[in-house]
MARDO-311805 format. One record per residue (C-alpha): residue in three letters; x, y, z. Coordinates in steps of 0.05 Angstrom, whole numbers, plus 5000, padded with zeros to 4 digits. Layout:
N
alaXYZ
...
# end
This chain:
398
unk463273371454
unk456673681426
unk460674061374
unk461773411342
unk453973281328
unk452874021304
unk452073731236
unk448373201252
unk443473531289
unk442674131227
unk441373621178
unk436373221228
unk432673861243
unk432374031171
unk429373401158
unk425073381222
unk421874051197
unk421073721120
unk416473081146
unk409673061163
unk407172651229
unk404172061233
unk397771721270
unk400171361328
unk395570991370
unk398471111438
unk398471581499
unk404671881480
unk406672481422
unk407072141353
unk414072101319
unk414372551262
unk420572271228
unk421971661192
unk428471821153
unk434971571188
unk440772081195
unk445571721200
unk442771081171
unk443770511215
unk450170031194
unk447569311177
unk447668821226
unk453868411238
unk452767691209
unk450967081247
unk455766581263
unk455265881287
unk460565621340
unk459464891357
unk462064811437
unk466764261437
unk465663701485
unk470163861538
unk466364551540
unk461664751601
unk454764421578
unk449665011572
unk443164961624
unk436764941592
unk431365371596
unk425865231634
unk420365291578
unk423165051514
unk422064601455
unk419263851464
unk423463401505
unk429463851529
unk431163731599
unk428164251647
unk432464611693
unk430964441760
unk425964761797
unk428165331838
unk434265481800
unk434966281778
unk437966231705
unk440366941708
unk444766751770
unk446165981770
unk443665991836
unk437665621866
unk433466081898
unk429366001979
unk422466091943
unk421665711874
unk414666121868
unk419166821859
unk420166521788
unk413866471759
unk413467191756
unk416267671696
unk422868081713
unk422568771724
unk427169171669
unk427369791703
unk430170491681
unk435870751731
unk438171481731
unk446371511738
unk446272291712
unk450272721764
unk452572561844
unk444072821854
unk441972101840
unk447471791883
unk446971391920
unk440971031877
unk435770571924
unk436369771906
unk441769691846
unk445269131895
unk437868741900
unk438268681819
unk440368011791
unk443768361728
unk445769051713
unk446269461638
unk450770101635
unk449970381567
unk451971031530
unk445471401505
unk443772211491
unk448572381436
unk454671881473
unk454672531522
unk452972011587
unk449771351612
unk444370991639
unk442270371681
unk437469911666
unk436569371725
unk433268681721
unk429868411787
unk426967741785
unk429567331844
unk430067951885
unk426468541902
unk427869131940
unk423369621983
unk423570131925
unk428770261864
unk430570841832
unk430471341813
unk427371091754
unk428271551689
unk425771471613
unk425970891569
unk431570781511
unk432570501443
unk436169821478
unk430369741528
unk425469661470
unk428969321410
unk433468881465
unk433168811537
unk424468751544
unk425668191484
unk431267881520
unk428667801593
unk420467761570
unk420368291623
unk415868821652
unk419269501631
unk418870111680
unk420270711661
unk418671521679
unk417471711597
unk420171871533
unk421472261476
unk416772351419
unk420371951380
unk422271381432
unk414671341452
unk412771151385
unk417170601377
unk414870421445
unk407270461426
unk408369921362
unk411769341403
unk407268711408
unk409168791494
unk406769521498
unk402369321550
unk407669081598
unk410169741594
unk409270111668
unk409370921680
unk407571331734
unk399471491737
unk396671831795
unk391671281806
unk396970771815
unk403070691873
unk407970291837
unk410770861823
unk411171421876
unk414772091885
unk419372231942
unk421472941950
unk428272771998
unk431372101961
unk436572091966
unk436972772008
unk432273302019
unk431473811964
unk432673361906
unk429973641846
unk423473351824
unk426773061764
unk430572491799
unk424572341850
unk420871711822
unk422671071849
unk419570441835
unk415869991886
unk417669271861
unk412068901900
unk406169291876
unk408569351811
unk408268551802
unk401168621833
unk398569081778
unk401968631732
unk397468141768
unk390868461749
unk393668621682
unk394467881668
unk401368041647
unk404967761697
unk405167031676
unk412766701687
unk417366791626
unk416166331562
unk423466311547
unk428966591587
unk434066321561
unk439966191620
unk446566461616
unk452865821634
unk455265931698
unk460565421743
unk464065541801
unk471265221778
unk474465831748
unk476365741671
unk484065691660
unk487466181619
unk484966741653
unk489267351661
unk490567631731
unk486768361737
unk483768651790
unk482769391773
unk479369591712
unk476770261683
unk471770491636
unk472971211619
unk465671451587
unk465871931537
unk463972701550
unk460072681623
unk462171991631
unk461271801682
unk468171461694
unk467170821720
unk471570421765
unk471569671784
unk476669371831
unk476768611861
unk476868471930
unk479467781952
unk477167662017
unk468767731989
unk470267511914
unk466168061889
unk467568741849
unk466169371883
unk464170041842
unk467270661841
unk464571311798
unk468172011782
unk463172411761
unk465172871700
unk458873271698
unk459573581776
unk467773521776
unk466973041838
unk472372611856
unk472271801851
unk467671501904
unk464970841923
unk458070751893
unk452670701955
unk445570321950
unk442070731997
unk438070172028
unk443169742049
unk448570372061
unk453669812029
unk457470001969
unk455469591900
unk459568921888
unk457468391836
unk460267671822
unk461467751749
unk463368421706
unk462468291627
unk464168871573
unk460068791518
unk463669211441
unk458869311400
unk456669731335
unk452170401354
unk448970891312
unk445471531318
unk438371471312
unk433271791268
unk430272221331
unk432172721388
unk432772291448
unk434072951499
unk430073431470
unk431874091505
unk438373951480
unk437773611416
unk442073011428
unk440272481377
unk438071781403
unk443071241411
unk442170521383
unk446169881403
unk446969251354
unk446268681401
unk444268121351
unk451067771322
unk457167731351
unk463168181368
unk467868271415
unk467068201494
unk470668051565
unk468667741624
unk472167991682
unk470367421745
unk475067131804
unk480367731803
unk481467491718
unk480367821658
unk478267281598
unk477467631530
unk471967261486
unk466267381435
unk459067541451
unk453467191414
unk445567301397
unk441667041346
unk435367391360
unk431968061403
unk428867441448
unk435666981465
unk439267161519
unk447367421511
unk451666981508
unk459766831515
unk463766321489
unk471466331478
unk475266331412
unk475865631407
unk466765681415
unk466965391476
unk461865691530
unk465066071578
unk461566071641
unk460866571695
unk461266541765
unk454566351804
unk451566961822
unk449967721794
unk452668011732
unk453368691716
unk453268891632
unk457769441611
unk456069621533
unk460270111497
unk461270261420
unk465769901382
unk466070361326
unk464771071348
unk465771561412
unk469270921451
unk470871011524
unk478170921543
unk478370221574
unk485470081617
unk486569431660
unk491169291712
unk492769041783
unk493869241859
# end
């Protein structure tokens, strides 16, 4: 694929080389480019569905405006589930950076602990990433944790008011990270600190230093603590969630997402008996074959309650996002509406995604504007272009 940005990249160098940098107060390299190649498409436009009555009433949050009904205490609004320990909720969520580069990472340390789940295409639409939210659970340790992205920073931090955890980022990427108004919930490794930690033989001996920093969830909350950053979520918005499955679904039980370039191709089938979808990857990069994805702490492969594909527009940012080999940034536009499923209870429901703003959750509703609500439990967020370098999608059943 990279023959297809070879223009791209000339023209970004050339104008890389023609600006002058800027004074960035951060620990981090400035950016030294402000000029977009390509220039970003404008955002899709608002629109307003009203939910009809006999549509599933949406929960509300559990700090919002002046006499809307709390949700009840205890109740996770990222699950629909009410959780042993009410306290686990007054604490931020962790957005944390997952590596899902080559079979070295796999199998990754606590993805089945997280309550939701973003695969994303990033580095030139040559691969993807993770980014995993823990609130009502934590693991021992997660990871391996890699570098902060353009979605992290202009959506997912916004959307969950979370802590974001991260290994780095590019010169560019760090100075978009050093002008948000949260850039001191913002977590990296420091030698001073153990929230972070190296281990040299997770997932097996030998692994290359690269993919060896894995998050501790416990103490990172407790330097959140004497940050005084770790105060429970103004707004977080919940997601509609009911355990009577919506008519009109269509049967599926076996979907894939074929990523561009390294992929990775991405497999999701539905098992009856547990009500959950299990993970498969075939990893492009290393030729390996189609496996069940493994969390390494549990030695149980990866199954969530609810899968939702999220199209929407991308761009190539104005910066190098994998500088030693000058693949340009990815952005996402996750604030309108466009096109979505929402794969739960062995069906397949096509709908629309909405989001007014970086700080409201996502949101599905059918075409009528009805909510459509998702199965009590975890959710795992696959995002994909709607307009450029598109994975092959294919449904079916067993």
């Amino acid at each position: 694929m990279r023959f297809r940005f070879s223009i791209i990249l000339l023209l970004l160098t050339l104008t890389l080389a023609a600006c002058s940098s800027q004074t960035v107060v951060a620990d981090c390299p400035p950016c030294e480019c402000e000029t977009a190649i390509p220039e970003k498409p404008s955002e899709t436009p608002t629109i307003t569905l009203t939910p009809t009555a006999s549509g599933t009433p949406t929960l509300t949050p559990r700090a919002t405006q002046s006499g809307a009904t709390p949700m009840p205490a205890g109740y996770n609004p990222l699950t629909g589930q009410m959780v042993d320990d009410p306290a686990v909720l007054d604490r931020r969520p962790l957005v944390v950076k997952i590596s899902n580069e080559s079979p070295e990472v796999r199998p990754q340390s606590g993805l089945s602990f997280a309550d939701h789940v973003w695969e994303y295409q990033m580095e030139g639409f040559e691969q993807t990433r993770y980014t995993a939210i823990y609130y009502s659970r934590a693991p021992e340790r997660a990871g391996s944790v890699r570098s902060v992205r353009l979605i992290d920073v202009e959506h997912l931090v916004p959307m969950y008011d979370g802590l974001l955890v991260y290994s780095g980022c590019s010169t560019g990427m760090c100075y978009r990270l050093s002008i948000t108004p949260w850039y001191d919930r913002a977590f990296r490794e420091t030698v001073e600190k153990n929230f972070l930690v190296r281990l040299s033989d997770v997932p097996r001996p030998g692994t290359n230093r690269y993919h060896t920093l894995f998050l501790v969830p416990d103490e990172l909350w407790k330097e959140a603590d004497l940050r005084g950053v770790n105060q429970a979520p103004v707004v977080l918005h919940p997601l509609t969630f009911s355990s009577e499955v919506p008519e009109s679904g269509i049967p599926t039980t076996d979907f894939i997402i074929d990523y561009p370039d390294l992929g990775p191709r991405h497999h999701w089938r539905y098992f009856h008996d547990t009500q959950r979808w299990y993970s498969f990857t075939e990893d492009q990069r290393m030729r390996d074959e189609e496996a069940p994805d493994i969390d390494m702490l549990t030695d149980k492969q990866l199954a969530f309650d609810n899968i939702v594909l999220i199209y929407a527009e991308h761009y190539l940012a104005d910066f190098i996002e994998d500088e030693p080999n000058q693949l340009a940034s990815v952005g996402i536009n996750l604030i309108g509406n466009g096109d979505a499923v929402l794969m739960r209870d062995g069906n397949r429901y096509n709908c629309r995604w909405l989001r007014d703003s970086s700080e409201e959750m996502i949101s599905l509703v059918d075409f009528d504007g009805n909510p459509l609500p998702l199965r009590p439990g975890t959710v795992w967020f696959n995002v994909f272009s709607s307009n450029m370098f598109q994975p092959d999608v294919s449904f079916g059943s067993r």
